[in-house]
C-alpha positions in Angstrom: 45.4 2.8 -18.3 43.5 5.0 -15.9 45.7 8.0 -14.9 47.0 9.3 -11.9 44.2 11.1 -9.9 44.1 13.8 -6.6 44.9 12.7 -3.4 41.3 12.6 -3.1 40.8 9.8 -5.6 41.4 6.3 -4.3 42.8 3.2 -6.0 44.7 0.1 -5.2 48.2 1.1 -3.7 49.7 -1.6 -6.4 47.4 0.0 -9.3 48.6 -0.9 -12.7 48.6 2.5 -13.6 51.2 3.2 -10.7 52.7 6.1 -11.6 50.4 6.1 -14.5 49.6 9.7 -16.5 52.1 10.8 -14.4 53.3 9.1 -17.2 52.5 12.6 -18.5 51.7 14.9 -15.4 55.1 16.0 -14.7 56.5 17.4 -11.7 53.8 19.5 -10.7 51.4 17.0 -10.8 53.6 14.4 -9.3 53.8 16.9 -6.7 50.4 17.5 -6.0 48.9 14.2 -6.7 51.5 11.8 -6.3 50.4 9.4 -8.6 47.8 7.3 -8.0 50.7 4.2 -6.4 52.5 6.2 -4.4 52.2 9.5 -2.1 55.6 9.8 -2.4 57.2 10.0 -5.4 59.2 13.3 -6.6 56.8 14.8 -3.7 59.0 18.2 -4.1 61.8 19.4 -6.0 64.1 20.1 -4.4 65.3 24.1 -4.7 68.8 22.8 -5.3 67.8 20.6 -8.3 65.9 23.4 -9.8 66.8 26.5 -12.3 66.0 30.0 -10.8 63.0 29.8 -13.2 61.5 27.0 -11.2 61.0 24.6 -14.1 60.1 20.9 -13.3 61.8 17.6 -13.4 64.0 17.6 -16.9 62.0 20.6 -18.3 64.1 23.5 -20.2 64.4 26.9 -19.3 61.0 28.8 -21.1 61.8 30.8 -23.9 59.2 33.5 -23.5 60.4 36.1 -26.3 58.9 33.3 -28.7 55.7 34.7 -27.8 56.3 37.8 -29.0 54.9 36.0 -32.6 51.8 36.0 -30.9 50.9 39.3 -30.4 47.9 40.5 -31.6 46.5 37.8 -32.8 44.2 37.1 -29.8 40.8 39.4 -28.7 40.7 39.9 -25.1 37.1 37.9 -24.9 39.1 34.5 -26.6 41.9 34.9 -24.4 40.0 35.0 -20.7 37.4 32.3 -22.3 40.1 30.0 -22.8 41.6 30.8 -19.8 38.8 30.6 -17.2 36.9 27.9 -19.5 39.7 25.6 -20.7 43.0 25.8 -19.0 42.7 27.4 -15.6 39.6 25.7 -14.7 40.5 25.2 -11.3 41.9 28.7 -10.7 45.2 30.3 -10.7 47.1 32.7 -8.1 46.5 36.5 -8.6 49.6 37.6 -9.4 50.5 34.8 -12.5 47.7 36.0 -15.0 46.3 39.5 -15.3 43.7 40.0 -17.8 43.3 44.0 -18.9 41.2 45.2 -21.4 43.9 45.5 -24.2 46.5 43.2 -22.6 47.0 40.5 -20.4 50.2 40.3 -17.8 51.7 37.3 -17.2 54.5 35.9 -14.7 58.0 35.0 -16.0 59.3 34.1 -12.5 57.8 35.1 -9.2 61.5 35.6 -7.6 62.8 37.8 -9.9 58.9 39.8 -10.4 59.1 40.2 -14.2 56.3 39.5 -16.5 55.5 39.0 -20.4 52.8 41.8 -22.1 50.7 40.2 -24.1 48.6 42.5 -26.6 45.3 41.8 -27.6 43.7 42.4 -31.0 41.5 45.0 -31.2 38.5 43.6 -32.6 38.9 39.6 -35.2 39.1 41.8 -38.1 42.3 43.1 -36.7 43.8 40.0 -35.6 47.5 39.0 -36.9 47.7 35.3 -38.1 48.6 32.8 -35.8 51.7 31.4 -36.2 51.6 27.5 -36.6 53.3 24.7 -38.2 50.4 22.7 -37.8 47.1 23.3 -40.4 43.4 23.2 -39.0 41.2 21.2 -40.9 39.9 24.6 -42.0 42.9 25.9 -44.3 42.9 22.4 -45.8 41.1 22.3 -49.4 37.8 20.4 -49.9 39.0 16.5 -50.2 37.8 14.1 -52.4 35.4 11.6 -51.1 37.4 8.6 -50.9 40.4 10.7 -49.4 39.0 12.5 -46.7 42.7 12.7 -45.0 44.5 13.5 -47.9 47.3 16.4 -47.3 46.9 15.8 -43.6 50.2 14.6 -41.2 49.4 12.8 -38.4 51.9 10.9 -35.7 50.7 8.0 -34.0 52.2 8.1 -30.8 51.9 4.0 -29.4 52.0 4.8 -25.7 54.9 3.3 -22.9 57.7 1.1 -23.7 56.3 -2.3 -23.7 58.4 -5.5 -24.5 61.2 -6.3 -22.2 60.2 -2.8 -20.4 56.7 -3.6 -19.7 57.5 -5.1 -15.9 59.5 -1.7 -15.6 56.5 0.3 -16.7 54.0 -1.6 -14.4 52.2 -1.5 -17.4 52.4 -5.7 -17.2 50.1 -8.7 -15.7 49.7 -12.1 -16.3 46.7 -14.7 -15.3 48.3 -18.1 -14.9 49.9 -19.4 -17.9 48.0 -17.2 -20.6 50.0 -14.3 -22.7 51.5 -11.7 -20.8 49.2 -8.2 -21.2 51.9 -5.6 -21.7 50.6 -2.3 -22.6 53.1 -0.8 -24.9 52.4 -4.0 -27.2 48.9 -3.6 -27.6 48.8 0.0 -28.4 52.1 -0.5 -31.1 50.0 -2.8 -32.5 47.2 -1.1 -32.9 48.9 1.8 -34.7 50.5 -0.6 -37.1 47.0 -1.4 -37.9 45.8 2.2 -37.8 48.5 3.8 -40.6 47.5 1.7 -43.3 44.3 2.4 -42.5 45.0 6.3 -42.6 47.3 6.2 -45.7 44.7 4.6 -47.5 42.4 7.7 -46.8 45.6 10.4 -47.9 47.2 10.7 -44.8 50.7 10.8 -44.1 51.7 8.7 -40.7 54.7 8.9 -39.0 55.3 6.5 -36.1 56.8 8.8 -32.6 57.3 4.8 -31.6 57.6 2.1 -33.5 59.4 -0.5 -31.8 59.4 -2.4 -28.3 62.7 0.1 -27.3 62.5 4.0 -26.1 63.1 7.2 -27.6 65.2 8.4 -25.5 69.4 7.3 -25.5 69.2 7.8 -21.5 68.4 4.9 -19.1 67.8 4.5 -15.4 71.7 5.0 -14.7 71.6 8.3 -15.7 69.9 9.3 -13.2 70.8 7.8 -9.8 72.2 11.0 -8.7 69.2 13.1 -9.2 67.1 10.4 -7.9 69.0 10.0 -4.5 69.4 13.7 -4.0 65.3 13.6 -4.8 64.8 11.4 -2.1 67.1 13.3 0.6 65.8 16.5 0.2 62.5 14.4 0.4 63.3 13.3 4.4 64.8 9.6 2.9 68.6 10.5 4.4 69.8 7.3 3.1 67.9 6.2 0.7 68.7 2.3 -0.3 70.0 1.7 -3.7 67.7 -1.4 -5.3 64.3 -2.6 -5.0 64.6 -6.3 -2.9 61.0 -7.0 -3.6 58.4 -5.6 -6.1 55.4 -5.9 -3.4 57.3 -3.9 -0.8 55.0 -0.7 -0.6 58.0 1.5 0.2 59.9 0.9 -3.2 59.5 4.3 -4.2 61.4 5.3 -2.0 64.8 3.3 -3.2 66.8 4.8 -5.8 66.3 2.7 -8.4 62.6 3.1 -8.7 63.0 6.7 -8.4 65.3 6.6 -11.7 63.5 4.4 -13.3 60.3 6.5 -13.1 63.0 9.9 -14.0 64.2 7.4 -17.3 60.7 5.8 -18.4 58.2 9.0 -17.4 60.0 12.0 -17.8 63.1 11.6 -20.0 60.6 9.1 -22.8 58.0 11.7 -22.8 60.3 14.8 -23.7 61.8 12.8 -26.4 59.4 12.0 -27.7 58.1 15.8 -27.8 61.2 16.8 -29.4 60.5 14.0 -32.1 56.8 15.7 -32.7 58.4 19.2 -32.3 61.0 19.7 -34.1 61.2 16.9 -36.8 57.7 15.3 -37.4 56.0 18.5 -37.4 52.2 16.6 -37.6 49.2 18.3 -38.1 47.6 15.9 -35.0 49.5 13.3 -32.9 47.4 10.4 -31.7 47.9 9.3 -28.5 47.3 5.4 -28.5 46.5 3.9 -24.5 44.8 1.0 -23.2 43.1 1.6 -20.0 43.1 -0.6 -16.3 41.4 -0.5 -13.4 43.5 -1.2 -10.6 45.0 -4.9 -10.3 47.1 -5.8 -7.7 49.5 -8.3 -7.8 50.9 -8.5 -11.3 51.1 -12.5 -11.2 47.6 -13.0 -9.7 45.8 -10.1 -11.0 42.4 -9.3 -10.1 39.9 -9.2 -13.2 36.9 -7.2 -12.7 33.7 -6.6 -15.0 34.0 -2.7 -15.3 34.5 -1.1 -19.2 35.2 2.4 -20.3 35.7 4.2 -22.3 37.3 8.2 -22.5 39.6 10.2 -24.5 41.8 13.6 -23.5 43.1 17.0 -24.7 44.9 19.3 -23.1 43.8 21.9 -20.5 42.6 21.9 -16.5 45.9 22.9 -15.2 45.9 23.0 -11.7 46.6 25.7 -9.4 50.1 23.6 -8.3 51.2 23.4 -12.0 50.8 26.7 -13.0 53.6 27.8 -10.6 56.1 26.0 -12.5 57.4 28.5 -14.8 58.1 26.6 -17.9 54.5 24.4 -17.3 52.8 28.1 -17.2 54.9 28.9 -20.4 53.6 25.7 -22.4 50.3 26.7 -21.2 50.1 30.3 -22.6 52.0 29.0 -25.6 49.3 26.2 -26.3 46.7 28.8 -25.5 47.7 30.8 -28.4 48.2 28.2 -30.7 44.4 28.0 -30.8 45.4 24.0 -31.0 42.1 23.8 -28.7 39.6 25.4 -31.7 40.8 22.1 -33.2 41.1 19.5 -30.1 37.9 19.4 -28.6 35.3 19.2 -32.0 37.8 16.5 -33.2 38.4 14.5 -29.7 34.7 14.7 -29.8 33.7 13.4 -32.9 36.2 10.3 -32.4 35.1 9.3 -29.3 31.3 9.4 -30.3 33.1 6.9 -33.3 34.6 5.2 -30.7 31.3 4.7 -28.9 29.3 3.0 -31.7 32.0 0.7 -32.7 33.0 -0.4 -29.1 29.5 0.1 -27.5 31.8 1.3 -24.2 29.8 3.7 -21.4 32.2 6.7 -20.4 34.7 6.2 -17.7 33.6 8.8 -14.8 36.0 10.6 -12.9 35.4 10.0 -9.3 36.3 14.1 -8.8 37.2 17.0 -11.1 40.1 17.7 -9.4 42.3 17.3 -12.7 39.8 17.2 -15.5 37.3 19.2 -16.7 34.4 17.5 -19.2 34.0 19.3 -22.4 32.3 18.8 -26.0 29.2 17.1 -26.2 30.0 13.2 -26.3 30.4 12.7 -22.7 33.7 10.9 -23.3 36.0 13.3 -23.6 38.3 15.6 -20.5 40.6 18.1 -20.3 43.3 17.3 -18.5 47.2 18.7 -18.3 49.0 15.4 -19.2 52.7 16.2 -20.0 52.4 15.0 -23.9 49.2 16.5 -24.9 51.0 19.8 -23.0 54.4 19.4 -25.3 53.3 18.6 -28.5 52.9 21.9 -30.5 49.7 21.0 -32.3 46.5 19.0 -31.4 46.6 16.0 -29.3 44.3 13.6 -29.0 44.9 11.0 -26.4 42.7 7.8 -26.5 41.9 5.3 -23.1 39.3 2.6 -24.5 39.5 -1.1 -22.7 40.0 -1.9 -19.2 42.8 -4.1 -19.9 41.9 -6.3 -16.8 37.5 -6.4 -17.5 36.8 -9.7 -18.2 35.6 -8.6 -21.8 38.8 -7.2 -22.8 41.3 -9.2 -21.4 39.6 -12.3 -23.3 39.8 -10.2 -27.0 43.4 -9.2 -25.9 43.9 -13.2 -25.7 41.9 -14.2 -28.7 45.1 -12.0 -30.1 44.3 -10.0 -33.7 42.3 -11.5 -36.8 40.6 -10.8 -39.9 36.4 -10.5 -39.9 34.9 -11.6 -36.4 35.1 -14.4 -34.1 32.9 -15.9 -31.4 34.7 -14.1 -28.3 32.6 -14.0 -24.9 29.3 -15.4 -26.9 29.2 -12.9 -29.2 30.7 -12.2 -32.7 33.6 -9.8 -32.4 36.2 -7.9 -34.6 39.5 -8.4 -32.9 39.8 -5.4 -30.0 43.1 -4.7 -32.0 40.7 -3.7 -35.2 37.9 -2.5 -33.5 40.1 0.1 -32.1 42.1 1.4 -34.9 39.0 1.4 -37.3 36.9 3.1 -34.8 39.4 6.0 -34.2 39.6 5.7 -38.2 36.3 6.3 -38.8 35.9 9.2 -36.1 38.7 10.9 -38.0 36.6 11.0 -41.5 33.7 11.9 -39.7 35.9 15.0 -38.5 37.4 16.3 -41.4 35.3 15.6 -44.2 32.7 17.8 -42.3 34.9 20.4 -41.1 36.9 20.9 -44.6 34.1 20.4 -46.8 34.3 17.5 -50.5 35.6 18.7 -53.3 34.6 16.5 -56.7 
């Protein structure tokens, strides 16, 4: 679905997408952009819920000495072009980043004024190796032709919840008596069709979801507290417990909503990170999303004859997000990862895959407050989304299909199927198929150029 935009950006105050990539903006964007349903939610953390490092809603204390690894194994010229090019697109305060000619100095926490050295190589002769658990298509050895993939990982990351979670989510609508579109069903289905697909190539898949049920063992209970003291500190002084009608605009500012969003948003999402981090260990997570244009009423939706198409990688923090000490950490982390060199060409080449097979135009952003276009497709933006910030190693997060275009909502009906069936007057694959091939075929476009064919 489409994500959450600037206050500038308009959309229907009962979008789909209602709290949408806040799915994956985190605080700081919750904060500054309030997700595209609601100009309220999380507005401010309260200084009483957070560390003395300022770190955002659920996030952990930053670890900076791990980036002692990195020393020296950045020029200055790489360092400020990924900076000012990449991630801080839209600027950052002074004092957070200072770029010198043989280091760069960069905040820890403003309240305590102490601050991480980072050395620069000398010259990319000099350059230490990047430490990584993740391998660029470059270090793999030339594949044979009919395993492009083969000693690649990759995760396929089926976005939201779906199933008997989907109404939570928002990520649910329904046109009269016709089958329920629920988000988090379409896109587990589609990686069950993908990893076949990519194991028949060499690659080996692992699932972050593969089931209608969450990640992680917390649920909205858990967090009732947080969420009330959220909504005091946030001028609510009694806040009412449950949500009496789902078309009341001022849910979000009950409880239950409010730990619902904490449980399915924030708590899912870092779960699922830890699952990529420190057990999966992928060379690439895929990001599986439908997208939506805004709908309205869930049970009388509104179908509408726009189609797009656009994918995301990490980067275009904004100036908000970057004061959050452990969102600045990830970024400088990710940074040196050098998980970008491998994002961008790749994100590029699948959505120009993506393109043929679906014959989609790109979705435009309306402003570039939060994203910045890169590569040469057209389809693709960077964007800080709170998965494609926490997984350590490329991310490359997919948004074909208005679920609620006329085109797509009739494929999502006509269910999945072998070969091609008359859908709309015109012979289709099932939207199901179309997808996971095209994303498929982007991916041995990729590597079998960028690591070269052995016999």
């Amino acid at each position: 679905m489409k994500e959450c935009r600037s206050p500038n950006d308009k959309i229907s105050s009962r979008s789909p997408r209602v709290a949408s990539e806040l799915v994956i903006r985190h605080l700081s964007s919750v904060r500054h952009s309030l997700i595209c349903h609601s100009a309220f939610l999380l507005l401010f953390v309260p200084a009483a819920l957070e560390a003395a490092d300022n770190i955002g809603v659920l996030g952990s204390t930053p670890k900076w000495s791990v980036l002692e690894r990195y020393q020296e194994t950045i020029t200055r010229d790489e360092f400020a072009h990924l900076i000012n090019d990449v991630y801080c697109t839209h600027g950052f305060a002074l004092d957070l980043i200072e770029v010198n000619a043989d280091t760069a100095r960069i905040l820890i926490n403003r309240e305590a004024q102490n601050f991480f050295t980072l050395r620069f190589a000398r010259n990319d002769a000099s350059r230490n190796r990047v430490p990584r658990l993740w391998q660029p298509a470059k270090s793999l050895p030339p594949a044979k032709a009919d395993k492009p993939l083969s000693g690649l990982r990759i995760a396929l990351d089926p976005g939201h919840l779906g199933g008997k979670w989907a109404k939570m989510e928002e990520r649910w609508f329904q046109v009269g008596s016709t089958q329920p579109v629920q988000e988090g069903d379409l896109t587990l289905k589609v990686a069950r069709l993908l990893a076949p697909r990519l194991r028949e190539l060499g690659a080996k898949v692992f699932f972050v979801r593969n089931r209608n049920e969450p990640i992680t063992g917390k649920r909205p209970d858990d967090f009732r507290e947080l969420a009330r003291k959220i909504l005091i500190k946030n001028g609510v002084p009694q806040p009412r417990v449950e949500v009496l009608d789902p078309n009341d605009p001022e849910k979000e500012q009950t409880i239950r909503w409010q730990s619902e969003i904490l449980f399915y948003r924030y708590s899912e999402i870092r779960r699922r990170a830890a699952l990529v981090n420190f057990k999966l260990h992928p060379d690439l997570v895929l990001c599986l999303h439908f997208n939506a244009e805004g709908w309205g009423d869930p049970n009388n939706p509104t179908l509408t004859d726009i189609n797009h198409l656009h994918l995301l990688v990490n980067g275009s923090y904004l100036q908000q997000e970057l004061e959050f000490d452990d969102e600045r950490f990830e970024m400088i982390r990710r940074l040196l990862s050098r998980a970008y060199e491998e994002e961008w060409p790749l994100a590029d080449t699948v959505a120009s895959a993506m393109a043929r097979e679906t014959q989609l135009p790109p979705y435009e952003y309306p402003t570039t407050n939060s994203t910045t276009k890169i590569g040469t497709s057209r389809y693709v933006y960077a964007r800080n989304l709170l998965a494609t910030r926490l997984y350590r190693c490329p991310v490359v997060y997919c948004e074909p299909y208005v679920m609620n275009s006329k085109d797509a909502f009739a494929r999502i009906q006509a269910g999945d199927y072998e070969g091609t069936r008359n859908v709309n007057g015109l012979e289709r694959k099932s939207i199901f198929r179309e997808y996971a091939d095209s994303v498929a075929d982007g991916l041995v476009e990729y590597y079998s150029k960028a690591r070269g064919r052995g016999d």
